[in-house]
N, C-alpha and C positions, 0 to 999 in steps of 0.2 A: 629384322634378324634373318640372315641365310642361314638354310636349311644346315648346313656344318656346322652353326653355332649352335644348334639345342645339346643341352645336358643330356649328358649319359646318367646323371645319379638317377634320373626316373626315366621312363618308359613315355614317349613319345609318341606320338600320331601322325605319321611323314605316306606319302604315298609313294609307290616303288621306285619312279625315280628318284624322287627326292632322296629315297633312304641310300638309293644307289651312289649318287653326289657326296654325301656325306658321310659315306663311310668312306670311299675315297680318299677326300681331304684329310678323315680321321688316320688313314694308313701312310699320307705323307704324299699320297700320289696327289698331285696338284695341276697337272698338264696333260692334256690328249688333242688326240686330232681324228678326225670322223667326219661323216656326209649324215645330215638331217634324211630321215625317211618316215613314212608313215608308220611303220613299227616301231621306231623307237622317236618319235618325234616327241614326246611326256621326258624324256633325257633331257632336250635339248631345251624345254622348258624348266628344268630343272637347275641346269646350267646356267641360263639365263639369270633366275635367283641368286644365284652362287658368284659377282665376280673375281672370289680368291683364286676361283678356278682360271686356267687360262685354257682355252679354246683355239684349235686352227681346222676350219673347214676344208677340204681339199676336195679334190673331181674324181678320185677315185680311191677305194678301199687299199689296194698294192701300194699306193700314194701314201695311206694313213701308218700301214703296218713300216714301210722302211724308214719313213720322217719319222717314226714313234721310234727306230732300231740307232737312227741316228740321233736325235735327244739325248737318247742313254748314255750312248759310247763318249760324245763328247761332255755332258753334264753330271755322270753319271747318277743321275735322276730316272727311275721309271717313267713312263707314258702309258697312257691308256690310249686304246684306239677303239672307236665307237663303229659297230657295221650294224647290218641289216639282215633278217633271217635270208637264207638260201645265198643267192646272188653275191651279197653283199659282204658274207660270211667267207666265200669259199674266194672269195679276190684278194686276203689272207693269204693265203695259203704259203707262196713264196715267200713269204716277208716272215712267216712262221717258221719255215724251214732255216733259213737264214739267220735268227733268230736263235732257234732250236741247236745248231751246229756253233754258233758261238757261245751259248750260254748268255745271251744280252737279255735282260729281265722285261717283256713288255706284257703288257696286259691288255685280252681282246674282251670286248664286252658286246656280245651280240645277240640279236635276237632269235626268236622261232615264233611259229604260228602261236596263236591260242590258244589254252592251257587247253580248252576244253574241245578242241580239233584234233589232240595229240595222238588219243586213243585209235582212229581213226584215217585213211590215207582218201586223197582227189582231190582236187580242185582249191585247194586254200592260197591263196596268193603268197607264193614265192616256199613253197611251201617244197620241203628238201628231205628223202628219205634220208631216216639214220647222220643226222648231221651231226652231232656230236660224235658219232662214231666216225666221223670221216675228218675232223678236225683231231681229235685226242691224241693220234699217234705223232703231231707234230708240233704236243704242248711237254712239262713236265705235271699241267695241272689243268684236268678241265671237269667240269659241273655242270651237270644242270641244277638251277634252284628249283625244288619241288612244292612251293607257296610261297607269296609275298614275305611272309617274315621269313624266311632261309635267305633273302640276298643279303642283307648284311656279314653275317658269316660266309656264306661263300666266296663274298668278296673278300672278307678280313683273310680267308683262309690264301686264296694265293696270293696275295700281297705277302704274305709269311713266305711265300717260297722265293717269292721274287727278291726278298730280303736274305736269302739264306746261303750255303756254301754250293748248292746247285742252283743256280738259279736260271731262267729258260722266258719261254712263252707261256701265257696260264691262258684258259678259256671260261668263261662265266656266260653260260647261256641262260638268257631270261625268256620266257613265253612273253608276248609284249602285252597279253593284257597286266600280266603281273604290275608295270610299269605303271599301270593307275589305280591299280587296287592299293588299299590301305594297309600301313603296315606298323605294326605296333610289337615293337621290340624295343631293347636297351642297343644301341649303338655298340659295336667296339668299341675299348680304349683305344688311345693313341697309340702309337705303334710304339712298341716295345723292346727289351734287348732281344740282338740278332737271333737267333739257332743255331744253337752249338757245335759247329761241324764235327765229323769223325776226325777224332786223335790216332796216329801211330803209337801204338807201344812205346815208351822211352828205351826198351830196348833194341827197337829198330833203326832209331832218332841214333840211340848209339854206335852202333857195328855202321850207317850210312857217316857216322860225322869219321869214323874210324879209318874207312876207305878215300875220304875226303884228306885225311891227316898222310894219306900213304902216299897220295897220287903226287906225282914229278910234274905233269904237265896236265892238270884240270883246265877246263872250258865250260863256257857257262852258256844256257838259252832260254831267253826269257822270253814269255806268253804274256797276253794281255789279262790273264788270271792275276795278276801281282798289281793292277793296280796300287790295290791299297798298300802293298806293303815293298812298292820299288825301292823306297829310300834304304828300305833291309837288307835287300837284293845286291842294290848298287854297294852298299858298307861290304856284305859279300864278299864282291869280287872284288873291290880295292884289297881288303884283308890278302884273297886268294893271289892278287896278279892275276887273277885266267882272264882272258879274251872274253869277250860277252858277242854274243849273238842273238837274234829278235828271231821271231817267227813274223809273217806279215800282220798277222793283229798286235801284237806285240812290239813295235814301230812307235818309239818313243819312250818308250818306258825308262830307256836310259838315253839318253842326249845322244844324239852320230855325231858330237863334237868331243864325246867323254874319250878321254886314252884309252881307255882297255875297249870302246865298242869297233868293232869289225860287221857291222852293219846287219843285213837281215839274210837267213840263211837260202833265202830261194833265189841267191846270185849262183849258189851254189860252187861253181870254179875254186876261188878264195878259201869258201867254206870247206870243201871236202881233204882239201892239202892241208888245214890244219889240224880237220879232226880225225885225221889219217896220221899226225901227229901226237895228239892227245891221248892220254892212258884214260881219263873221265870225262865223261861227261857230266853236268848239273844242271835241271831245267826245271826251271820254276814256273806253274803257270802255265806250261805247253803244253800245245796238242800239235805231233808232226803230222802235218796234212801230204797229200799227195801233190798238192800245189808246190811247196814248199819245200820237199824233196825231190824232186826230180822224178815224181814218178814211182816214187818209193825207194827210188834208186843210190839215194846217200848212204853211204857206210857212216857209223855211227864209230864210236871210242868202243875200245873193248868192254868199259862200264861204263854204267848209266845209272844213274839216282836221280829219281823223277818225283819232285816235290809238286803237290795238287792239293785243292780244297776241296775237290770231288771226286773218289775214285774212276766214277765212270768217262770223266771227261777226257782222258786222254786218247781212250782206244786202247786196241792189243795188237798195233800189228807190230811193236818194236818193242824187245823184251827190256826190262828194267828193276832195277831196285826201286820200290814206289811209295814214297812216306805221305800221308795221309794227315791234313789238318793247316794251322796259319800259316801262311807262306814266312811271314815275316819273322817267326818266332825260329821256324826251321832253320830259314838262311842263317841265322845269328848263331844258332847251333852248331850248324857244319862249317860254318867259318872259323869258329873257337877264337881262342887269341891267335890264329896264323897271322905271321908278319912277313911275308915271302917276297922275293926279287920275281919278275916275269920272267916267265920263260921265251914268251911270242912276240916277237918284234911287231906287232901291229902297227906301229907308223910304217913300218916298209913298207909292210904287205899292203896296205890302202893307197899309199902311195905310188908304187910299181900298178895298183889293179887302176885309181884313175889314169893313171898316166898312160895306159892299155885302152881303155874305153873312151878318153878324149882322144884316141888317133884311130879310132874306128869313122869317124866323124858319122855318128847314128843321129838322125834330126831328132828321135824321140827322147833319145837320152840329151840331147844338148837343149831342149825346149824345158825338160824338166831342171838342169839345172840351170836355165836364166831366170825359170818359175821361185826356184827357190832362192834364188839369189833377190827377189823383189819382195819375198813375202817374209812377213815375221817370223816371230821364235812361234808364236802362241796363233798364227793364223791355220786357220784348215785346209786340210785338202782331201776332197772326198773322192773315190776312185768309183766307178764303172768298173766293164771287163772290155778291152780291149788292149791289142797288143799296148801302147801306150800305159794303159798301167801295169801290162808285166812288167814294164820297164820300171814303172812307180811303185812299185812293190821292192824289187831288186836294189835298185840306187837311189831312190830320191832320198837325201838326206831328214831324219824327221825331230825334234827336238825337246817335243812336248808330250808326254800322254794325252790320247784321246784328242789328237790333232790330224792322224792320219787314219782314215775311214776304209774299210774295204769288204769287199762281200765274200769276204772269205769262207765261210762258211757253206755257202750253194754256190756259189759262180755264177750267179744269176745276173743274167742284162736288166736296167733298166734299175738299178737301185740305186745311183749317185744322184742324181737331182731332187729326187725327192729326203734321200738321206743327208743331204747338202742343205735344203731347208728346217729340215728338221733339228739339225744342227744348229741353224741362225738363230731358230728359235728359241735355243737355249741358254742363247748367249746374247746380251745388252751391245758388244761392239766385238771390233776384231774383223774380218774379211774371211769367206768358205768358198773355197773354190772347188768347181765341181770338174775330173778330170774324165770324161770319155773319149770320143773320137776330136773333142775340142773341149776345150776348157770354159767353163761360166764360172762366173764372182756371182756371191750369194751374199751380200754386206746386209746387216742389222744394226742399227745404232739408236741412243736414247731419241 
């Protein structure tokens, strides 16, 4: 029997790994990637026990936290990622940040010294002042367990967040003798219904669907926040005719084959002549980053109605009307029964803009579209930062949710290859291709 199969109706006998495994699988998380070390090596025995669990060792912590950020984005499945007190912990750190700016739910599970070294500072192998204090500002949720029976809970506890309408990076630091001491607790249940995110008032739902009903020439911009509720989105903007626009995470969400997509807004050019045009805006899902506008520098519609499942996720630096709660419940709101003609010629305007940019003859924009003329609907393409993916960000055509990867979040180097694996991993077949200063194929197959 592995340690995830004992019964919750009685009180069991697991030692801290073990118990750590098992509440895991219990919270649905089923996949991580980590480097065995002498502190937490009682995990990896743990694991061992466990093969519901799937496992990927990698050569370094930065390694574990982006292939964990890229699982998510494409499966969207949590990861756990296994480190080692000090060193092991704080190689984190970017993949955290990263993480933390896009709202991608991962979970770090690391160690620290000896429970019984804590009180005390010198000499303990790897041993890190104040480390929970030096990771927490770049989680929405971190812990230390305070005795072997508190891991349970504190793991069941961010898993709840990682499930929730904010969801981030969590941290769960264990002392690693915790890790063999005995622990004798009832398990969590199974994971349970989500966390009820914050509602808008129905009368703000109201007076925003009201401004929605007035506007001559609405436009739409949709975030990687809408996953779950594109198909609402896209019903939306059919209902509305407006134009649809992507943010660079949000790259897919509605097909760059669909009639109303006008591609993703950090081409900017295209973009600013229409919403220079537009009386509204509608953004589901978004956060305008500075990547993405120009530096902050796009003018926006004279309104804005910014639908979110987090208030705090979008920022303040672009004022808006801001409804709070499902995306997908909202869309269908402010669409009402609208049956409107378009106002935006969008075939012209893509048409007139490639027909601009194939007579620039740019090797980087003509490399990406032979790329995409060879690869599926549903194949990947993970981005790096390099000029080459400003340009993949900009134009690459993208078709599928969670097909188009990028670090939008930090701008940090060094996060396609390992986010490109981690991607493979999530998937049985299909081709990932990793885009930096050159391109690598990451294939997985049964």
């Amino acid at each position: 029997m592995s340690v995830a199969s004992q019964p919750t109706s009685k009180v069991t006998q697991l030692s801290g790994a073990q118990a750590t495994v098992a509440t895991l699988l219990r919270c649905g998380i089923t996949s991580g990637f980590g480097i065995p070390s002498i502190h937490n090596i009682a995990i990896y025995e743990a694991l061992r026990q466990s093969p519901e669990f799937h496992h990927w060792v990698v050569r370094h912590e930065q390694a574990a936290g982006f292939a964990a950020d890229g699982f998510y984005r494409h499966s969207g499945q949590p990861a756990v990622v296994f480190a080692s007190t000090g060193p092991g912990n704080l190689f984190t750190l970017v993949p955290l940040l990263e993480s933390l700016q896009t709202n991608t739910p991962v979970l770090l599970i690391g160690t620290n010294i000896a429970s019984s070294l804590l009180e005390k500072t010198g000499g303990a192998l790897h041993e890190t002042p104040q480390q929970l204090d030096i990771i927490r500002p770049l989680t929405r949720f971190a812990q230390r367990v305070a005795s072997p029976d508190a891991i349970p809970g504190a793991i069941a506890d961010a898993a709840e967040m990682l499930r929730g309408p904010a969801p981030g990076p969590a941290f769960v630091e264990i002392p690693h003798d915790f890790l063999l001491a005995p622990v004798s607790v009832t398990l969590p249940p199974e994971s349970g219904p989500l966390k009820v995110a914050e509602v808008s008032p129905q009368e703000d739902i109201a007076l925003a669907t009201e401004q929605v009903r007035l506007s001559r020439r609405p436009v739409i911009l949709i975030g990687s926040s809408v996953l779950n509720a594109a198909a609402a989105v896209r019903k939306a903007a059919e209902a509305l005719q407006a134009p649809v626009f992507t943010t660079t995470s949000g790259k897919g969400m509605l097909a760059d084959d669909h009639p109303l997509a006008m591609g993703c807004i950090s081409r900017l050019g295209a973009v600013q002549d229409v919403f220079l045009e537009s009386d509204l805006l509608i953004s589901f899902g978004a956060r305008l980053t500075e990547f993405d506008t120009g530096r902050f520098g796009l003018k926006l519609p004279s309104q804005h109605v910014q639908v979110v499942e987090d208030r705090n996720y979008p920022g303040e630096r672009f004022p808006s009307t801001r409804l709070i709660g499902d995306i997908g419940s909202i869309a269908q709101s402010l669409a009402g029964q609208a049956a409107r003609t378009g106002w935006c010629d969008v075939a012209g305007i893509r048409s007139r803009e490639a027909e601009r940019l194939h007579g620039l003859e740019q090797d980087g924009y003509e490399a990406l579209m032979l790329l995409r003329s060879v690869l599926g609907c549903a194949d990947l393409l993970v981005n790096d930062q390099s000029i080459l993916n400003y340009w993949a960000s900009a134009f690459f055509p993208v078709m599928e949710p969670g097909t188009f990867l990028y670090p939008s979040g930090s701008g940090t180097l060094g996060y396609g290859l390992p986010a490109a694996i981690g991607a493979a991993c999530a998937i049985r077949q299909s081709s990932v291709s990793c885009s930096a200063r050159c391109l690598v194929r990451c294939t997985r197959s049964h």
